[in-house]
C-alpha positions in Angstrom: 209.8 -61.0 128.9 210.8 -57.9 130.6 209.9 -54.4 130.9 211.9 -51.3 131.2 210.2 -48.1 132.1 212.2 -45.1 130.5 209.9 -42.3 131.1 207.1 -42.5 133.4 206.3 -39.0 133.9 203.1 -36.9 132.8 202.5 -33.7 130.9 206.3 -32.5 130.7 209.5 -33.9 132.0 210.2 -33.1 136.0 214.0 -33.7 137.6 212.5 -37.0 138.5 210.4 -38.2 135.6 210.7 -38.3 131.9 207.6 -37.7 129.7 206.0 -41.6 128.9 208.0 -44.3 127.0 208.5 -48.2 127.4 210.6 -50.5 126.3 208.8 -54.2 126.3 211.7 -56.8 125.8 211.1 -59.7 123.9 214.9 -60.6 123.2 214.6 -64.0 124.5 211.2 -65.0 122.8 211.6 -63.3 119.6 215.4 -61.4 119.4 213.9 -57.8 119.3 211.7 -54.6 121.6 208.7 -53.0 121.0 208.5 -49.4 122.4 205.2 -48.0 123.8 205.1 -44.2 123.6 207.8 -42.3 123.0 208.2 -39.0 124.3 210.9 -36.3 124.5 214.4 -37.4 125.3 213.2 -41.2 124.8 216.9 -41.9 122.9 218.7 -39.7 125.7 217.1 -42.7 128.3 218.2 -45.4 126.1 221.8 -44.0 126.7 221.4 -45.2 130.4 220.3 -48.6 129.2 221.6 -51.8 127.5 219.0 -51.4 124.5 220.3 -51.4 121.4 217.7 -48.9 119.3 218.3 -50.6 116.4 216.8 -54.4 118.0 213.2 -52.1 118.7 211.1 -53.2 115.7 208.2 -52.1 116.5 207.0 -48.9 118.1 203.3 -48.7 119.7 201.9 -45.1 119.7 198.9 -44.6 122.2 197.9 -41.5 121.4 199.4 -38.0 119.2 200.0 -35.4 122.7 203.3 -34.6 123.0 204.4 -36.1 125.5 204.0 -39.4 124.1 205.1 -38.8 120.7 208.1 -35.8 121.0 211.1 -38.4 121.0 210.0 -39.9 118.4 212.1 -38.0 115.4 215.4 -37.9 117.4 214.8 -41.4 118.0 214.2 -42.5 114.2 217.4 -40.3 113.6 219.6 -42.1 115.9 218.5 -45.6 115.1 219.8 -44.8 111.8 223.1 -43.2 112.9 224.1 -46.2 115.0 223.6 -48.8 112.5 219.7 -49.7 112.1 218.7 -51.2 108.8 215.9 -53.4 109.5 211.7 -52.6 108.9 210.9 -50.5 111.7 206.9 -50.8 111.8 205.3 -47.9 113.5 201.9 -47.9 115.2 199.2 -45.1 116.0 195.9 -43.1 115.4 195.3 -41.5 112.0 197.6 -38.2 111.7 200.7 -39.8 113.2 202.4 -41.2 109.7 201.2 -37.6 108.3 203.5 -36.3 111.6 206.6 -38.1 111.1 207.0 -38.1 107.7 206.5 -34.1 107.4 208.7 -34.0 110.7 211.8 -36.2 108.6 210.6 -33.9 105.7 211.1 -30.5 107.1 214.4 -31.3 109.1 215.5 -32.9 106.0 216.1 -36.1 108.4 217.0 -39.5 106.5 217.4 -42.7 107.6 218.6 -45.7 106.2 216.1 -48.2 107.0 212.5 -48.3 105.6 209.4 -47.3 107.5 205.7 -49.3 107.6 202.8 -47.0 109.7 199.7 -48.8 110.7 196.3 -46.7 110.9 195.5 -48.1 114.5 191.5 -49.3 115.0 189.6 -51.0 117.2 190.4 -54.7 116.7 193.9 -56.8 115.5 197.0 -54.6 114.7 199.0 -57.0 114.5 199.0 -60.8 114.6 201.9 -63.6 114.0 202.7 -67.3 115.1 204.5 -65.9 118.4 201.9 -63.2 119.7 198.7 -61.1 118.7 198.4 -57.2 119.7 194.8 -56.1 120.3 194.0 -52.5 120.1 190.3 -50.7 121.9 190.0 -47.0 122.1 190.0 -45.5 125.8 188.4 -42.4 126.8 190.8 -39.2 126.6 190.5 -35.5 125.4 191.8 -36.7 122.0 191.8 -40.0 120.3 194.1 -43.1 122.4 193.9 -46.1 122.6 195.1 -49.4 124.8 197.0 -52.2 123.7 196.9 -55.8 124.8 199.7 -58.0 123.8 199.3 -62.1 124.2 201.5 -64.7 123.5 200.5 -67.2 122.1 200.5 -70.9 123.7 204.1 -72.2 123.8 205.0 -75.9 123.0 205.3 -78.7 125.9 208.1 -80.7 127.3 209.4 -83.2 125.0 209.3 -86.4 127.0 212.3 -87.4 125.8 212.4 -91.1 127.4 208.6 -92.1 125.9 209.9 -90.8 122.1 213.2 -93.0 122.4 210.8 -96.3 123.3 208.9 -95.5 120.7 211.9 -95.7 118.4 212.6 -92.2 117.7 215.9 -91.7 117.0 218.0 -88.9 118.5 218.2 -85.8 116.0 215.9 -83.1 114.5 212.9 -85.6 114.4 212.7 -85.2 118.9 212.8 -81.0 117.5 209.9 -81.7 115.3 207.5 -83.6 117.9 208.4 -80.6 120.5 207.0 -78.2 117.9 204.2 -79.8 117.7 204.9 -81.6 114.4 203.8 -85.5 114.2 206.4 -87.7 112.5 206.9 -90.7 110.3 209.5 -93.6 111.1 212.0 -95.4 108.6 209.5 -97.9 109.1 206.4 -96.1 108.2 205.0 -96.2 111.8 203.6 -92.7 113.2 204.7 -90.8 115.8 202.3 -88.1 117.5 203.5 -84.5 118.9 200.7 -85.3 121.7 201.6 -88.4 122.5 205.2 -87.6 123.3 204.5 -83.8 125.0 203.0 -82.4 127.7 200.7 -79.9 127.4 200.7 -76.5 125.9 201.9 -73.5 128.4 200.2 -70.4 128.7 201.7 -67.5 127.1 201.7 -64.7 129.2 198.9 -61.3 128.8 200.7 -57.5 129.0 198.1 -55.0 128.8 199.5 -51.5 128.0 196.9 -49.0 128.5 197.5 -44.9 127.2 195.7 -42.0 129.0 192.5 -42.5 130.0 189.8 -41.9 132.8 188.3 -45.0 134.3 186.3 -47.2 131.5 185.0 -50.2 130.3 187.1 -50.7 127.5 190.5 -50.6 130.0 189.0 -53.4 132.2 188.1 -55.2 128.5 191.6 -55.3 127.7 192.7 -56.2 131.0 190.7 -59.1 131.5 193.1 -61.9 133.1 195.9 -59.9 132.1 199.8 -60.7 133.7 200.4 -57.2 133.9 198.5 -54.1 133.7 200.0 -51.2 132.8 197.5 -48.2 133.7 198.2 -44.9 134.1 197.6 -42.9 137.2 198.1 -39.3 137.1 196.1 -38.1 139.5 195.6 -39.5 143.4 191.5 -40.4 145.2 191.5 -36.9 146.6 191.7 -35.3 142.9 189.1 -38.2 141.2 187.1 -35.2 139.9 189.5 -33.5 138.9 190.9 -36.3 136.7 188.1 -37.1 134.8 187.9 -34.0 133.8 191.1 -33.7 132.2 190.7 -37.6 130.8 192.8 -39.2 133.6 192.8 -41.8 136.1 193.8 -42.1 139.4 195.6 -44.6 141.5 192.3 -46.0 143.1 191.0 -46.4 139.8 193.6 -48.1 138.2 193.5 -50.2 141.4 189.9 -50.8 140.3 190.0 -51.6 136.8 193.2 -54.5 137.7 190.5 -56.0 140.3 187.7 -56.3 138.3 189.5 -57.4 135.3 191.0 -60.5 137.3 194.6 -59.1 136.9 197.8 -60.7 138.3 200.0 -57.7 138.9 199.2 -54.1 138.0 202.1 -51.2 137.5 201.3 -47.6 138.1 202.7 -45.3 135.3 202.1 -41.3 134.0 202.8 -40.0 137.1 201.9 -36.4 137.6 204.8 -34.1 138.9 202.6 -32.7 141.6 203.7 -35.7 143.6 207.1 -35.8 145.6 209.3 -38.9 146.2 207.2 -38.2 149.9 204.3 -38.7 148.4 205.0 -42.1 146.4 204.6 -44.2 149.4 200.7 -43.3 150.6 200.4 -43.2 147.1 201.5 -46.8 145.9 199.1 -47.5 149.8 196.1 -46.3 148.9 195.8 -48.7 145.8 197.0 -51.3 147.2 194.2 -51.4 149.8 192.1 -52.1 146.7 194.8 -54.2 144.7 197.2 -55.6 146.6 199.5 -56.7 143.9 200.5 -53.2 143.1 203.8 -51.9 141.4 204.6 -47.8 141.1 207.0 -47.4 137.8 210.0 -44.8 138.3 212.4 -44.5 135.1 214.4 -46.6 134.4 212.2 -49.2 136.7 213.0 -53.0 135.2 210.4 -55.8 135.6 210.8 -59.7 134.6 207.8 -62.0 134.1 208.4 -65.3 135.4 206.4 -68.0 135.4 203.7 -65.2 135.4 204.8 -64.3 138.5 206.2 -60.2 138.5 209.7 -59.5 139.8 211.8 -56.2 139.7 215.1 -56.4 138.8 
């Protein structure tokens, strides 16, 4: 799994950040993207990228300001233009499906693939035999909510020597037992997935969390996560300041990864107020609190590895 950040700015696009979007790639475990947020310019990022719009199936919305939801038409526009024909499914709060479609309406937009919106609530949005995406609402100015993705437990090693003894011959039947599937012999003896595997692996935890000042229902979804992604618009010395405006800061997003037991937390929404100077006592300060601390910049790519977090 990787991550690419293409906009990891707050409010309105700066000369250094674009306004929020981000590209989770699942190519290797499941051939496609999901895209988190999408603000203006979103499809003008992708230009500087290897992603094909067209492999993004699903698109997470956290919440309807603008500068998480602004790409979005010239986005669905261009997927279309360069070739997308498969179900893009699109997620959000009540009022985004009402959005788009009078948006594509209006502009008298079309595209030539079909479009599913899921009505985002607290609980399961969306569940298969690869993964499960949880939703919880977090505490903003307007309705937004936090999404925790979790793959599900992946097979063992086939031990491939122990199957053969036990007369399995070599072919689809050594796929089966990987899967997890128990078999039967020409000669009507049994052959069981657990006898011939090791143990399942841990999937890996991404916790993507939308605008928000310091809550319970963040830590909730970032309980044990890999990654947390947590937004941190403001720095310690504005903490009042952020709350007010339903924000976080950087010590606070520190806080949240620590008590939830994270492994590696990224710092996103950036406000523009901070300088490329500024980045560095920045990224210090929560890492005092959580030392496994990342700072997201566009165009910022991250590989989980083993559950272990490295930039590319």
């Amino acid at each position: 799994m990787q991550l690419q950040f293409l906009g990891t700015g707050a409010g309105m696009p700066s000369k250094d950040r674009n306004t929020s979007a981000l590209a989770v790639k699942l190519l290797e475990e499941r051939g496609s993207i999901w895209l988190f947020d999408c603000g203006e310019a979103t499809q003008h990022q992708i230009l500087h990228t290897t992603i094909k719009p067209r492999k993004i199936d699903k698109i997470f919305i956290t919440h309807l300001h603008g500068d998480h939801i602004f790409g979005l038409p010239g986005f669905l526009s261009s997927r279309s233009f360069l070739g997308g024909e498969e179900l893009l499914t699109i997620y959000g709060p009540k009022g985004l499906q009402q959005w788009v479609e009078q948006t594509l309406k209006l502009s008298k937009t079309h595209v030539t693939y079909s479009i599913a919106f899921v009505e985002v609530e607290e609980g399961i949005v969306f569940e298969d035999s690869q993964f499960i995406v949880r939703a919880m609402p977090l505490e903003h100015v307007i309705e937004c909510f936090g999404y925790r993705i979790e793959q599900k437990a992946l097979p063992g090693e086939l031990l491939i020597d122990k199957a053969i003894q036990l007369g399995v011959p070599k072919g689809p039947l050594l796929g089966k037992l990987k899967a997890g599937v128990d078999i039967t012999l020409d000669d009507g003896s049994v052959v069981l997935s657990k006898e011939v595997t090791t143990e399942l692996k841990q999937g890996f935890t991404v916790t993507i969390l939308g605008d928000t000042k310091f809550c319970s229902n963040a830590i909730t979804l970032a309980e044990k996560a890999d990654i947390v992604i947590h937004e941190a618009t403001f720095d310690h010395s504005t903490i009042e300041l952020a709350a007010q405006y339903g924000h976080a800061t950087n010590t606070e997003a520190a806080k949240v990864a620590q008590l939830a037991n994270a492994k590696h937390l990224i710092l996103n929404h950036i406000s523009a107020r901070f300088l490329k100077s500024d980045l560095i006592p920045f990224l210090k300060e929560a890492q005092e609190q959580f030392p496994n601390t990342f700072i997201a910049n566009d165009q910022t790519q991250y590989e989980l590895r083993q559950h272990q977090l490295l930039e590319l």
